[in-house]
C-alpha positions as CSV (number, residue, x, y, z in Angstrom):
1,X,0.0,0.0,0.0
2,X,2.7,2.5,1.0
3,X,4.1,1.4,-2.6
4,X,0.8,2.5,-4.0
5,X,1.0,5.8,-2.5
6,X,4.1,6.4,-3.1
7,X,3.6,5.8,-6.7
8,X,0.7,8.2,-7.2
9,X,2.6,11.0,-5.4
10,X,4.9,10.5,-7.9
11,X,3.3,10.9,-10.8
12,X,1.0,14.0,-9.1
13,X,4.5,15.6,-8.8
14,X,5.9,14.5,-12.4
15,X,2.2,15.8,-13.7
16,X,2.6,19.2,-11.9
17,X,6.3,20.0,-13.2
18,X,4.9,19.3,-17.0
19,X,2.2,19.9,-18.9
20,X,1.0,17.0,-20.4
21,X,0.2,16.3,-23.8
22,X,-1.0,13.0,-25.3
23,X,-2.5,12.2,-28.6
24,X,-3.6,8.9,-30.2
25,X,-4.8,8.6,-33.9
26,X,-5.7,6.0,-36.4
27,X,-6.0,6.8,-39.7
28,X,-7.6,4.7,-42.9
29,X,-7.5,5.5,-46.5
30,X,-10.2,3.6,-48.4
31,X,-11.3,3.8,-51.7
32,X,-15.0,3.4,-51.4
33,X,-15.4,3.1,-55.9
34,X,-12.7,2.8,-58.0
35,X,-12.1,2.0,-61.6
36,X,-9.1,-0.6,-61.7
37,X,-8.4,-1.9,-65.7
38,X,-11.7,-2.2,-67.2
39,X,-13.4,-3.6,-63.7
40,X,-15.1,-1.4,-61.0
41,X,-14.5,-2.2,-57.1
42,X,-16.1,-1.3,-54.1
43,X,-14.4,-0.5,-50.8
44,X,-10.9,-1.7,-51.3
45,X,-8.6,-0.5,-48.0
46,X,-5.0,1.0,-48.8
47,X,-2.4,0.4,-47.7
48,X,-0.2,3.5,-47.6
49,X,2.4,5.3,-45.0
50,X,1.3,7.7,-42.8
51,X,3.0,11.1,-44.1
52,X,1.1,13.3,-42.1
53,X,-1.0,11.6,-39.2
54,X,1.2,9.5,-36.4
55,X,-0.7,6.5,-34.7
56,X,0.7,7.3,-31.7
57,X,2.2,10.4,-30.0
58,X,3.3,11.0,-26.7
59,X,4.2,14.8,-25.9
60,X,5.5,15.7,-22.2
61,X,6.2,20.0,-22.1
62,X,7.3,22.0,-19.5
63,X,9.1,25.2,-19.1
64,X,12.7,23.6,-19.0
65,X,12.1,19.9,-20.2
66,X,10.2,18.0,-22.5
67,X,9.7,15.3,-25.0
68,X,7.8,13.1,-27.7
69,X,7.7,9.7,-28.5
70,X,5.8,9.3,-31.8
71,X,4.9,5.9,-33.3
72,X,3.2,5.2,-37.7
73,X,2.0,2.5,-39.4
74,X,4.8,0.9,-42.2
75,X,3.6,-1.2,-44.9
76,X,6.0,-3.3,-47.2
77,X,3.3,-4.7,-49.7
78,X,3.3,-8.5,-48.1
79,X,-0.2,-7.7,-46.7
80,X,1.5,-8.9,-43.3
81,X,2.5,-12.5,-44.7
82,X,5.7,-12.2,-43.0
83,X,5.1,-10.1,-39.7
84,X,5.8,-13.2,-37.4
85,X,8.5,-14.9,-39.6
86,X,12.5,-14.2,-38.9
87,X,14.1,-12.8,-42.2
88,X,18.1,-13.2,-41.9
89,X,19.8,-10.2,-44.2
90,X,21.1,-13.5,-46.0
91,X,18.0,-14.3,-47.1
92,X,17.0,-10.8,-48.1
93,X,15.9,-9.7,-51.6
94,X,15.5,-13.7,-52.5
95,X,12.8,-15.6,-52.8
96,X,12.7,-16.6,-49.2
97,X,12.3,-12.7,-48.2
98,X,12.5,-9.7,-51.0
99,X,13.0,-7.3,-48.4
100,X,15.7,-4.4,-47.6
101,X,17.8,-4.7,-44.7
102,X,15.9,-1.7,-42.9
103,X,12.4,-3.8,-43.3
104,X,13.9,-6.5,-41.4
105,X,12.3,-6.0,-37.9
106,X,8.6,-5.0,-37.8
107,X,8.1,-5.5,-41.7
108,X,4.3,-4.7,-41.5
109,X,3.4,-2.9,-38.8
110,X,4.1,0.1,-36.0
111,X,7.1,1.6,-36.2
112,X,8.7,4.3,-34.6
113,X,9.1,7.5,-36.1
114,X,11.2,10.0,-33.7
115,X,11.9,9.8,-30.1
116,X,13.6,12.9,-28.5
117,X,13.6,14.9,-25.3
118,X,14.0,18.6,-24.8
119,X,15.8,20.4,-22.1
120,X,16.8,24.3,-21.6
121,X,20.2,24.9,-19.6
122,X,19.0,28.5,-19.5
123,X,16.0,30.5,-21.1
124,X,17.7,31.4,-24.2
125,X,19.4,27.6,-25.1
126,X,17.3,24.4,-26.0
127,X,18.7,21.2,-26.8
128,X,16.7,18.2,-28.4
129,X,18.6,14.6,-28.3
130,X,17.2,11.9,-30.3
131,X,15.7,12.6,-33.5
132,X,15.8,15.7,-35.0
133,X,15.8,17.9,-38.3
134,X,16.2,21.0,-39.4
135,X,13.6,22.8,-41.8
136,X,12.4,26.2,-42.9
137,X,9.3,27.4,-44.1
138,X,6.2,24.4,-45.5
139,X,3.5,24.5,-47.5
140,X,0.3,23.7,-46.0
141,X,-1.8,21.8,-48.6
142,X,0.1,18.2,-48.1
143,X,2.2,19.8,-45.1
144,X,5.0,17.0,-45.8
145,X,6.4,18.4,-49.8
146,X,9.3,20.7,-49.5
147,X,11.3,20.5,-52.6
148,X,15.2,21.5,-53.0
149,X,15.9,20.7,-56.1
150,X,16.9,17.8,-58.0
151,X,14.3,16.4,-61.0
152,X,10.7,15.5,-60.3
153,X,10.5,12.2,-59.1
154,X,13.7,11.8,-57.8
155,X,13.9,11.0,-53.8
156,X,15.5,14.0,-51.9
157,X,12.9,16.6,-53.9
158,X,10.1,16.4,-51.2
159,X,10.6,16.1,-47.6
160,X,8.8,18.3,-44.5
161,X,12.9,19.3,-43.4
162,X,16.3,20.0,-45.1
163,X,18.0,17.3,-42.8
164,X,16.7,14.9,-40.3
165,X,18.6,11.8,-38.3
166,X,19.3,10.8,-35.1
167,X,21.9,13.4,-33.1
168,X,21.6,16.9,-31.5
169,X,20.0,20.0,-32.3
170,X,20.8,22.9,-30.2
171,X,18.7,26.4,-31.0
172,X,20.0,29.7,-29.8
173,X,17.4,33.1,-28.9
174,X,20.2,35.9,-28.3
175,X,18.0,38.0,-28.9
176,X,14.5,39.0,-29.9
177,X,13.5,37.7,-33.2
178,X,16.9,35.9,-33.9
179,X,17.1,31.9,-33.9
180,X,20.7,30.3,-34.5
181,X,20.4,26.9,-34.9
182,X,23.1,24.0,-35.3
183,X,22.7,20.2,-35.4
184,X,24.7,17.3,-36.3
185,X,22.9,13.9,-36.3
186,X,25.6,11.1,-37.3
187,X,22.6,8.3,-37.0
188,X,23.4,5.2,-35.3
189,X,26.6,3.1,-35.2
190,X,28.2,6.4,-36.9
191,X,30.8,8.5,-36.1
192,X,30.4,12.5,-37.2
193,X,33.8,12.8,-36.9
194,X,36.8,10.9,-37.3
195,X,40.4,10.8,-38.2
196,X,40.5,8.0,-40.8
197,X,42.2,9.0,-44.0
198,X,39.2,10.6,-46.6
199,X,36.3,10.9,-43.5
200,X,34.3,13.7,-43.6
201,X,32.4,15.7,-41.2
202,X,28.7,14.9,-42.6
203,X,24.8,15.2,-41.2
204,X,24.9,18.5,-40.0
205,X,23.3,21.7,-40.6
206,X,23.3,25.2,-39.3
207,X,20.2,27.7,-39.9
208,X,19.7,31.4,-38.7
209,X,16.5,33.3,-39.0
210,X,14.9,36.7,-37.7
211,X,11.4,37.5,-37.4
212,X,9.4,40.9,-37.2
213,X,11.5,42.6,-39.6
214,X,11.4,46.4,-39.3
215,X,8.3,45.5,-37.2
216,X,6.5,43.6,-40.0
217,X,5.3,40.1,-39.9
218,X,8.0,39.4,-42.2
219,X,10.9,37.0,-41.5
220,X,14.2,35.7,-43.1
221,X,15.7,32.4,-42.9
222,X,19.3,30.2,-44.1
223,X,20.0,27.0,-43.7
224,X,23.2,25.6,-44.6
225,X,22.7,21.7,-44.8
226,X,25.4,18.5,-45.5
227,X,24.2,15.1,-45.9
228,X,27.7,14.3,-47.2
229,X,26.8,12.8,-50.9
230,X,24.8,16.2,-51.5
231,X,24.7,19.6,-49.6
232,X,22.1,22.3,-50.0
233,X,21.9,26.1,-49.1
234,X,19.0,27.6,-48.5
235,X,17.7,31.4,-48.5
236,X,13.8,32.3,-47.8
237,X,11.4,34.7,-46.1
238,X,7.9,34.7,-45.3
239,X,5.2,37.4,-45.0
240,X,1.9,37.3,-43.3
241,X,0.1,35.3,-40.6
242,X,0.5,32.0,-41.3
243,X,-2.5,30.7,-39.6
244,X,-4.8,33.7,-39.4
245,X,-6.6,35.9,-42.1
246,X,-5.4,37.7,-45.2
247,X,-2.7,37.1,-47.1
248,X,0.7,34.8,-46.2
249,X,3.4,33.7,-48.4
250,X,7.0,32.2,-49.1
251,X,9.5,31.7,-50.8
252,X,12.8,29.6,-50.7
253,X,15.8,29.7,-53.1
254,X,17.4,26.3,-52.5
255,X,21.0,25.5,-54.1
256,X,22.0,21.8,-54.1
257,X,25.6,20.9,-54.8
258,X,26.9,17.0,-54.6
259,X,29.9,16.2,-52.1
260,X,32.4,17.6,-54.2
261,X,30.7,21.0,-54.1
262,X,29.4,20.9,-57.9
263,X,26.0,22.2,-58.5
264,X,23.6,19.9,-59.1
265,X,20.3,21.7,-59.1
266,X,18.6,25.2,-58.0
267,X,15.1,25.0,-56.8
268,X,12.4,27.7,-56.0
269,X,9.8,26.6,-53.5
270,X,7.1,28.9,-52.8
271,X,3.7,29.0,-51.3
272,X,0.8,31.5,-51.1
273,X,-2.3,31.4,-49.1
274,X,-5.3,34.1,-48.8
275,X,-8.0,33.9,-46.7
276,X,-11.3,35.7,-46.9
277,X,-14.0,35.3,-45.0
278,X,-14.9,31.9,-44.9
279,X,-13.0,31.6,-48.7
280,X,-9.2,30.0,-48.5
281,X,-7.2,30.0,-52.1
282,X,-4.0,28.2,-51.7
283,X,-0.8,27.6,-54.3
284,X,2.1,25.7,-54.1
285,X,3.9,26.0,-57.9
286,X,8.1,25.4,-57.1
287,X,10.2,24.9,-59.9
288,X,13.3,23.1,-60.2
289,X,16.3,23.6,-62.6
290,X,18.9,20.5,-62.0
291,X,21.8,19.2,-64.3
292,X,21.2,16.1,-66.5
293,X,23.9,14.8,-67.6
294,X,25.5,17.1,-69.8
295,X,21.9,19.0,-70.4
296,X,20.1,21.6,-68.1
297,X,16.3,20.0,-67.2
298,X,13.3,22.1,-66.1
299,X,10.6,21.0,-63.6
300,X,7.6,21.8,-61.8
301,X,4.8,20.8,-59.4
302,X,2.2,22.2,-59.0
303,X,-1.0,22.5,-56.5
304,X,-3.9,24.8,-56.4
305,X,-6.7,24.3,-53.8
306,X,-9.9,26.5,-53.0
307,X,-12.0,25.7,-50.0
308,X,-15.0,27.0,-48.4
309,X,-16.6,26.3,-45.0
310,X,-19.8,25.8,-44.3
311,X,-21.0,25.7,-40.6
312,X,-19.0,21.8,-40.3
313,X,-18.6,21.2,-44.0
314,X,-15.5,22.5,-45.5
315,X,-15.5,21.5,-49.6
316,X,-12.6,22.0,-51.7
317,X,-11.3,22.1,-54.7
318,X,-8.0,20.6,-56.0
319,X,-6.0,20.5,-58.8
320,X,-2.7,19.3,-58.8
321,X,0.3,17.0,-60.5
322,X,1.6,15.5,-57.3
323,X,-1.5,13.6,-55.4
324,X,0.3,11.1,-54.1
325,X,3.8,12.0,-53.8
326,X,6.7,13.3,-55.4
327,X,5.8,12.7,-59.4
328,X,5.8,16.2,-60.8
329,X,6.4,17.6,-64.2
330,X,9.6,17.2,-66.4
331,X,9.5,19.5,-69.2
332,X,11.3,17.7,-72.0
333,X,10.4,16.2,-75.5
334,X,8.2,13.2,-73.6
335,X,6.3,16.0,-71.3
336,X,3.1,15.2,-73.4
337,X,3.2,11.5,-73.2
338,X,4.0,11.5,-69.3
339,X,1.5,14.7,-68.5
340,X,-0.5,13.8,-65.4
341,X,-2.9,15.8,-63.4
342,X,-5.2,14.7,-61.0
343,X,-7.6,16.7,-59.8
344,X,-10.2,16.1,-56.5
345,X,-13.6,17.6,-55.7
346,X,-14.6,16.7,-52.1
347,X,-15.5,18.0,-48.8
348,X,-14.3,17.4,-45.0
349,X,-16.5,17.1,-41.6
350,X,-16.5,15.9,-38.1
351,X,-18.4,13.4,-36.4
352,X,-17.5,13.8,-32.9
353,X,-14.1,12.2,-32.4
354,X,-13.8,11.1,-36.3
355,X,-12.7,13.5,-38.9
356,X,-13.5,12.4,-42.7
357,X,-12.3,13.5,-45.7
358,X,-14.4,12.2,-49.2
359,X,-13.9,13.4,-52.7
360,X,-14.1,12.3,-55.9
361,X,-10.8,12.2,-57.8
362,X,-10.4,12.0,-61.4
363,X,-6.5,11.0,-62.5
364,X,-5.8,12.7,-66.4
365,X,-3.0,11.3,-68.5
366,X,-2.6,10.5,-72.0
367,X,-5.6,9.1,-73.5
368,X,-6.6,7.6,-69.9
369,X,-9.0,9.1,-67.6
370,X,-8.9,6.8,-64.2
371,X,-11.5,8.0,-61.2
372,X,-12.2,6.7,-57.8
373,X,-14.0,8.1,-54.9
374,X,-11.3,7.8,-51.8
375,X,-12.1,8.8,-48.2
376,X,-10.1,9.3,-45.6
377,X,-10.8,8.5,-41.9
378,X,-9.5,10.1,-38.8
379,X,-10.4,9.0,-35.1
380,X,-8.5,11.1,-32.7
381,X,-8.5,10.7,-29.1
């Protein structure tokens, strides 16, 4: 009994030195029609990562410490065939297991997606441990696509930060408005830095940026980031409130170089949202100019949304080349055979705890029209 008691004072105290914060979600995607080949099926479940929505998260935030633990589902296509069965790295990518080495352990399943805690030595210093990342300013129609270059498609355009691992991020407030931030983040089982002949320093990243400009809601930000096999520099401001009415808006001039320092690619990321009355127009067109081969190539994405809420109802309009990920436009002599554009008519509401999301989506390429009418479900507790 005293055990008991003990216990509970404990976790009074532990409760009254943070304010906490916890969150639980599952999320579906379901298409409830859809035309597949020349057949039409009803309710098929997807399987897809989470981008945006966690299962889990766990969030503990005081004044000088805090943290998050943050779990998301991760399919590999095997429909859960091989959650229970013990894949050497041997037998991986043969018949016995056609899986990567990282898919090894929960193939089909929860994973984790970042565990760090916070602490501040003094007011002005915090320090995160665990996983971190290092970002600037994100569009809010997918709130996951940042793009810094590189050609449509490739992996390294999109991504909600500039660099992201396991390490140490510590952000400086010297002043008002001014953030200095550094990280390194090695990952596991890796040194940062080390005196073998040809290592680098690599996975770091150092960002500064200065709010209120000349008393405006107008801010500036760099980021300098090295993943060691590419390196990009990043220059951008932003004007507006982001999350009240009017008018907000950025841009980002992103330079990507590969580890020798040649330039690879020069992006332009830029978002625009106005708000009026119960009317939201939003835009997210970057372009991308990045070498191939001995050739300059051109590329674009490209969203557009409009949305208008009604009492609970909130339906939207949204056109858009990149639905699902990072396909994009590549302007060159097959851009007419590979055109794609997909565009969604739908509407979002709550039901108590449940948040749904239900369009209809019709998917344009060449001499193809495909159209399915997805919905996605949200139960938050």
């Amino acid at each position: 009994m005293k055990k008991i008691v003990m216990g509970i004072a404990a976790i009074a105290c532990a409760a009254s030195m943070f304010a906490v914060d916890i969150s639980s979600t599952v999320k579906m995607n379901a298409d409830i029609v859809r035309k597949s080949g020349d057949n039409v099926e009803f309710f098929a479940v997807n399987n897809k990562d989470q981008k945006d929505s966690d299962a889990l998260i766990f969030s503990a935030n005081g004044e000088k410490a805090g943290g998050q633990f943050q779990l998301w589902y991760r399919f590999d296509g095997t429909d859960g065939g091989n959650i229970y069965k013990d894949i050497s790295k041997k037998d991986a990518g043969t018949s016995a297991g056609p899986w990567e080495d990282s898919n090894l352990n929960a193939p089909h399943g929860l994973r984790i997606r970042g565990v760090n805690l916070w602490f501040k030595p003094i007011d002005m210093i915090k320090v995160t441990v665990g996983n971190v990342s290092v970002d600037s300013y994100k569009e809010m129609i997918f709130w996951w696509h940042g793009v810094y270059g590189e050609k449509p498609g490739s992996w390294g355009n999109f991504g909600g930060e500039y660099i992201s691992g396991v390490g140490v991020k510590t952000e400086i407030a010297p002043i008002d408005g001014l953030n200095i931030t550094f990280a390194f983040m090695p990952g596991i089982d890796t040194a940062w830095i080390s005196t073998a002949e040809g290592s680098k320093v690599t996975n770091f990243a150092l960002k500064a940026s200065y709010s209120n400009i000349a008393d405006l809601p107008l801010s500036a930000t760099v980021v300098y980031a090295d993943k060691n096999q590419n390196k990009v520099i990043g220059i951008g401001a932003d004007y507006g409130n982001k999350f009240g009415a009017g008018l907000y808006a950025f841009a980002n001039i992103n330079i990507a170089f590969d580890k020798d320092f040649k330039f690879t690619a020069l992006s332009v990321d830029n978002y625009e949202k106005y708000v009026v009355d119960a009317l939201k127009v939003e835009a997210h067109l970057p372009v991308s100019i990045y070498k191939n081969g001995d050739k300059v190539g051109v590329g674009m994405h490209a969203s557009v949304k409009a949305s208008y809420t009604i009492d609970a109802f909130t339906p939207y309009l949204l056109v858009t080349n990149e639905p699902d990920g990072d396909a994009g436009w590549v302007f060159d002599d097959n851009f007419a055979d590979n055109f794609k554009i997909t565009t969604k008519v739908g509407t979002t509401f709550g039901v108590g705890s449940a948040n749904f999301d239900a369009c209809l989506r019709l998917d344009f390429a060449k001499d193809t029209v495909n159209w399915k009418v997805p919905v996605d479900i949200t139960v938050s507790l």
